[in-house]
N, C-alpha and C positions, 0 to 999 in steps of 0.2 A: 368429554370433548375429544373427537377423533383427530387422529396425528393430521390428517387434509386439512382440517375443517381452521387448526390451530396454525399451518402451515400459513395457509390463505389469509387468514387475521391477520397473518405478523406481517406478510411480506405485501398486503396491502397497504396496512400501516405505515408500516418503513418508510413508503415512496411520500405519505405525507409528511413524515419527520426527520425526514432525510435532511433537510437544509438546516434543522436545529441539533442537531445530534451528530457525532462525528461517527464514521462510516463502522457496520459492527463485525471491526476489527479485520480487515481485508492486511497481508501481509504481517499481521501481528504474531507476537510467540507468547509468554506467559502472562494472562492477565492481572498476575500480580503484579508485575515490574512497575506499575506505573504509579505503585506507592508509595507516600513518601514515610518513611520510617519511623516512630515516636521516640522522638528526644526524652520524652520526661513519662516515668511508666506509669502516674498519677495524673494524664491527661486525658480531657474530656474526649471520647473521640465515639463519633458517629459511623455507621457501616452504611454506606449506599452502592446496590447494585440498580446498574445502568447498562446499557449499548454504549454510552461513552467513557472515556480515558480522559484522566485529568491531564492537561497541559503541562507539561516538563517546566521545572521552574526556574532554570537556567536559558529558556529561551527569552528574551526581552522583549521580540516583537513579536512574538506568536499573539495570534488572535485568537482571546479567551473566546471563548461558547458564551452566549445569552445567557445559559442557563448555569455553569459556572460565574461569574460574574456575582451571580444572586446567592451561590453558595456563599463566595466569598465574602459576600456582604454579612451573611448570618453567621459566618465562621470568626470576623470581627465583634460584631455585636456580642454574640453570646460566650466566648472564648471555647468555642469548643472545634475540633478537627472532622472536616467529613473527609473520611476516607475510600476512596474507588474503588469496588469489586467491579471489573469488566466482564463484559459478555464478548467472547471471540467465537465465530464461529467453528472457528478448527478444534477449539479445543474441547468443544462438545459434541463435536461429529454432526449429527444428522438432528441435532435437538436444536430447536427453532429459542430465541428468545424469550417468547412467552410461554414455553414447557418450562425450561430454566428457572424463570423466576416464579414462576407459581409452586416447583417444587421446592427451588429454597426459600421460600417464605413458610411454605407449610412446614417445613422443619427448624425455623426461626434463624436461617442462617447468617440475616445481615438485620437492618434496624428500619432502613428508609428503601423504597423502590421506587421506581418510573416504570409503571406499566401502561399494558395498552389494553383498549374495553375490555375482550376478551378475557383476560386474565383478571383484569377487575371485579367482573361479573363471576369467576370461578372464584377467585377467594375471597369474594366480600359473602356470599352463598355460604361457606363454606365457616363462616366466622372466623379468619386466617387476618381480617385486616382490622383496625383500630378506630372509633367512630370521629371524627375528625371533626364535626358540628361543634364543640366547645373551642375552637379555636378561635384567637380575638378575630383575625383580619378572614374570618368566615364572612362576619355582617357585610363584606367590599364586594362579595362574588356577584355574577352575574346568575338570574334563576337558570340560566341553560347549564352550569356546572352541577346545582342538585338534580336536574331534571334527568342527566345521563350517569351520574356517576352514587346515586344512593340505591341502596339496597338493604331491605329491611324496614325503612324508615329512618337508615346510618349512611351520613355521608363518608365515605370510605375510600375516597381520591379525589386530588384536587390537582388540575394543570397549571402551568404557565402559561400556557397559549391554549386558546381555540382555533381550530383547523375547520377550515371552511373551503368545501368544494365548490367551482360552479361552472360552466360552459366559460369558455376563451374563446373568445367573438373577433373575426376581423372586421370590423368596422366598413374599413373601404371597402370591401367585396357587395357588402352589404348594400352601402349608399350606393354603389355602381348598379344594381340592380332597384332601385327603389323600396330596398325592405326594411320595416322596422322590427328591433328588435322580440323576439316573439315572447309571448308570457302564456301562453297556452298548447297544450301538445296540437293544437288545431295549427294554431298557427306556427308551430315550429314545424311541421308537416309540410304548411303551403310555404315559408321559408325553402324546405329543402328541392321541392317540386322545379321553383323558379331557376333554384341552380342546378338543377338536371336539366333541365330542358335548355338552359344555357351554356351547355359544354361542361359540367363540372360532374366528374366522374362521379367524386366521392363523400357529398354533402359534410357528412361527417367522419371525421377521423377518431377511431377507438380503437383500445384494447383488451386484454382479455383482464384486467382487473376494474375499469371504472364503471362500464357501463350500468351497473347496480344502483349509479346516484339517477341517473332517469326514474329507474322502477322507485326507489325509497321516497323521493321528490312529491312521485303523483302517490305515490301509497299511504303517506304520512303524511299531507298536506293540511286536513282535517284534523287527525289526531292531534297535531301538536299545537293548530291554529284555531283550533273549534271549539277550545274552552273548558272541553269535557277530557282531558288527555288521561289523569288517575283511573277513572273507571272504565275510558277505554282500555287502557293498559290490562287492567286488574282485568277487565273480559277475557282478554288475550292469553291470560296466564293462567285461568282456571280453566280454557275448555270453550267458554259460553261463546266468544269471536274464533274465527278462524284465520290466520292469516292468509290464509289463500285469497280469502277474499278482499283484503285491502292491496293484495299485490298484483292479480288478477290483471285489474288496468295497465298497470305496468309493464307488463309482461305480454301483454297487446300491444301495445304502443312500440315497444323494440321489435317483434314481429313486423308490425307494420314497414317497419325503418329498414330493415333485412329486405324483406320482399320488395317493397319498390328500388332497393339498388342503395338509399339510403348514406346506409351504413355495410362496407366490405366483410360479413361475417367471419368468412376462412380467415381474412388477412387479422381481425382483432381476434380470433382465437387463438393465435401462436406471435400478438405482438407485445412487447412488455410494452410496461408505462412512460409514455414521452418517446421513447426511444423506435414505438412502430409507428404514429400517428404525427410525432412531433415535425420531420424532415417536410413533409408534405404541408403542413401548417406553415412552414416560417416560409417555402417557396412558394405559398399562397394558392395553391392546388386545392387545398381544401380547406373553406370558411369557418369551420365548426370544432372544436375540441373540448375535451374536459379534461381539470386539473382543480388542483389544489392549489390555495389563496399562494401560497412560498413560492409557489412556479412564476409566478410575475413579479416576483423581487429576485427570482436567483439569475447570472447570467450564464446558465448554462439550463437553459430552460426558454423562458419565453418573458421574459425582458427587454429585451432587444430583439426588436421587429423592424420589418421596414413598413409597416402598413400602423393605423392606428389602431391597438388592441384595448377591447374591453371585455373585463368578469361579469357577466351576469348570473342569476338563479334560473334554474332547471324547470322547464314547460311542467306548468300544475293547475289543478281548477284555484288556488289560488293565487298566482299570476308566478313570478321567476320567483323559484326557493334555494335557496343555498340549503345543501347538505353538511349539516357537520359533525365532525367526530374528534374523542375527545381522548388523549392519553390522561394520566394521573401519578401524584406521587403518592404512598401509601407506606401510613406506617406500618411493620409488622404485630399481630396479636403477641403480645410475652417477650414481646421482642428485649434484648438485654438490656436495652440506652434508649428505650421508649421514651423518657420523659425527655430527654437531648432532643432526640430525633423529632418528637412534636414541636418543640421551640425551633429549631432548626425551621421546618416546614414551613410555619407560622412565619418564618422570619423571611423565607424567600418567598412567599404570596402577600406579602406585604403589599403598600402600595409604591411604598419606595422602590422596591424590587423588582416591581413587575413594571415600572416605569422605565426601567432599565434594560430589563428584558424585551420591553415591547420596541425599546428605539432601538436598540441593538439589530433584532429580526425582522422589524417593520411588520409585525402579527398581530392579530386580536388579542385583547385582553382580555382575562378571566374576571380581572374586577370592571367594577359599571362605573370609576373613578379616574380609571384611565384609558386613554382615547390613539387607536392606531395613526398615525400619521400616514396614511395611506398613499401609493402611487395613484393617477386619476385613474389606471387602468380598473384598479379594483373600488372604483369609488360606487359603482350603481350595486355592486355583491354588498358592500361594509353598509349603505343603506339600508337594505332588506335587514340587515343583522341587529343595525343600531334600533329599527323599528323593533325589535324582538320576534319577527320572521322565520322562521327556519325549521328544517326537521333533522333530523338527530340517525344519521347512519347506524348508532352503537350508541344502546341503554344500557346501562346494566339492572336496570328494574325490571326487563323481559326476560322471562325466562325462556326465549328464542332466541341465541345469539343471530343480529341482523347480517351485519356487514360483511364478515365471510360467507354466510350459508346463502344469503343473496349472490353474491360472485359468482358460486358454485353454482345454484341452479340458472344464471343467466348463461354461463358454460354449455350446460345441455341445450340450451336453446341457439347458442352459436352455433353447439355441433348436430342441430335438426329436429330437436324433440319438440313437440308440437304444447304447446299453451295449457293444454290439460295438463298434458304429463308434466309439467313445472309444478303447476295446480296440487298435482297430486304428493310432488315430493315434498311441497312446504307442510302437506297435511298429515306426514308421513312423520316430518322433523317435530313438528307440533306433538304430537302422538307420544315420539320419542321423549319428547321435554317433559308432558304431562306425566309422566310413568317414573321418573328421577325420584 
């Protein structure tokens, strides 16, 4: 996996798990500090490497993490200690997150991880992670958690949350013009047309990491909704499919978006996430954006609007698709406190746990038990979801990582490369996959 390719993973990712995760590590000094020390040298204690730092235990009214919370709950139950290794970036220099923890898993350096696909799919590959299907509170999961996170035939990471991308819709701009919501690239086309030709520069607001959920939407619409997804897959991974050719559409359809005015290509090539597209959304210059499900619970995102906002799924032949993508925790292979660390796991995927978790974040849940109490903004996305709808940004059963290597070649096509040449470097990547 090249230093780019792991780059783009991480720091895609990030901007989805940003709102669960405490920031990694921006003004921090040793990532040990935030340890709390072992009183009794005969105590159970678990190693978790994370992007997060546990909460100082002298502070009273700090707001614990969703996902602390669930440790704590499994740290009561079972009497054993999880102990924090942080990921800071300073102290790693130029090594992204998911360099980090894939190297120290394959040298068994901690017990439990929180990774993200990417690294999932390298060291589930790699036989570096622990098969996690004999877990009791496995039977609670939802089928979209084995569908992204097995490899081999081994389920090999399991979330808290499911992250679900979809278009942020202003409403009003919408009814002031007579249009309904679009469920087809056709008609999200003549959506954009109406507000061109109505004064409105810039139909949609993008950046240089999301636009990838357009192409994956219409690319994977089928595969994951057509019944046949295993042997599509399995075509995919021997050679016999291409993916060029399921992206293909995709990668037309942004074109398209470009060329008529659209979508500001230059301007989402050098914009980050929210922070190039978002301004222009909330002063309601431009109707259209994409984000992640957390963006419409956080208030420093898109929660507060003065217009009425709605999440829908991404223009597909079959109708709005939510994109989503899926971190994991994993135990390590040989790991020292394997048997802790899997009770641990078990204990925060509970259903109790994730009850906790999910009211905590206001997020999907990984089990089919418990139910998001959703904002109305994301009430027509979490339908598509509850129906079992969706396509999966990041498998780790393809041996094509999607999520980054799509960003990337959506990149050359910001910066002018013409629809083949996209064509040709998914074929190229493929090539590269088949020959591992």
């Amino acid at each position: 996996m090249s230093k780019n390719r792991m780059l783009v993973g991480m720091a895609a990712f990030v901007c989805a798990v940003g709102l669960l995760l405490a920031s990694c590590g921006k003004g921090r000094e040793d990532p040990g500090k935030n340890l709390l020390p072992s009183e009794e040298k005969n105590e159970r204690v678990v190693n978790l490497f994370s992007p997060m730092e546990k909460t100082a235990p002298n502070m009273e009214n700090a707001a614990r993490s969703a996902s602390e919370k669930t440790v704590i709950m499994a740290e009561e139950k079972l009497g054993v200690k999880v102990e924090y290794i942080t990921y800071t970036a300073e102290n790693y220099k130029e090594k992204t997150y998911d360099q980090v923890s894939i190297e120290r898993a394959i040298h068994r350096m901690d017990d439990l991880y929180l990774l993200n696909p990417d690294a999932i799919r390298a060291l589930g590959e790699e036989g570096k992670l622990m098969d996690l299907s004999g877990l009791e509170n496995v039977k609670n999961l939802r089928d979209v958690i084995r569908a992204a996170n097995e490899v081999d035939g081994k389920l090999v990471a399991i979330p808290q949350e499911v992250v679900a991308y979809g278009l942020f819709i202003n409403k009003d701009m919408f009814d002031q013009y007579g249009l309904g919501l679009p469920k087809t690239p056709e008609e999200f086309l003549e959506c954009c047309r109406v507000f061109k030709e109505n004064g409105i520069e810039t139909p949609v607001g993008a950046n240089r990491w999301w636009l990838e959920t357009f192409v994956l939407a219409q690319a994977y619409a089928d595969l994951y909704n057509g019944g046949n997804t295993e042997a599509e897959i399995a075509a995919l991974n021997s050679g016999e499919s291409k993916y060029s050719d399921y992206m293909r559409p995709g990668f037309e359809f942004l074109k398209e978006l470009m060329d008529r005015g659209y979508i500001d290509a230059e301007k989402a090539l050098v914009s980050e996430a929210i922070e190039g597209e978002g301004p222009d959304f909330l002063a309601q210059k431009t109707p259209i954006v994409m984000a992640y499900w957390g963006a419409a619970n956080s208030e420093t995102a898109y929660a507060k609007t003065d217009f009425e906002l709605l999440v829908i799924g991404f223009p597909s032949s079959r109708g709005q698709m939510p994109v989503v993508s899926i971190t994991g925790f994993a135990v390590c292979t040989g790991a020292e406190h394997a048997e802790d660390a899997m009770a641990t796991l078990d204990a925060m995927i509970s259903d109790e746990s994730l009850q906790v978790y999910t009211e905590t974040n206001k997020v999907i849940s990984p089990s089919k038990n418990v139910e998001v109490d959703c904002v109305p903004a994301l009430k027509p996305l979490n339908d598509r979801i509850k129906e079992n709808v969706y396509v999966l940004g990041a498998n780790a059963g393809m041996n094509l990582e999607q999520w980054g290597n799509t960003c990337l070649v959506v990149r050359k096509l910001l910066e002018g490369a013409a629809v083949d040449e996209c064509m040709a470097e998914f074929d190229r990547l493929q090539a590269e996959a088949l020959g591992k």
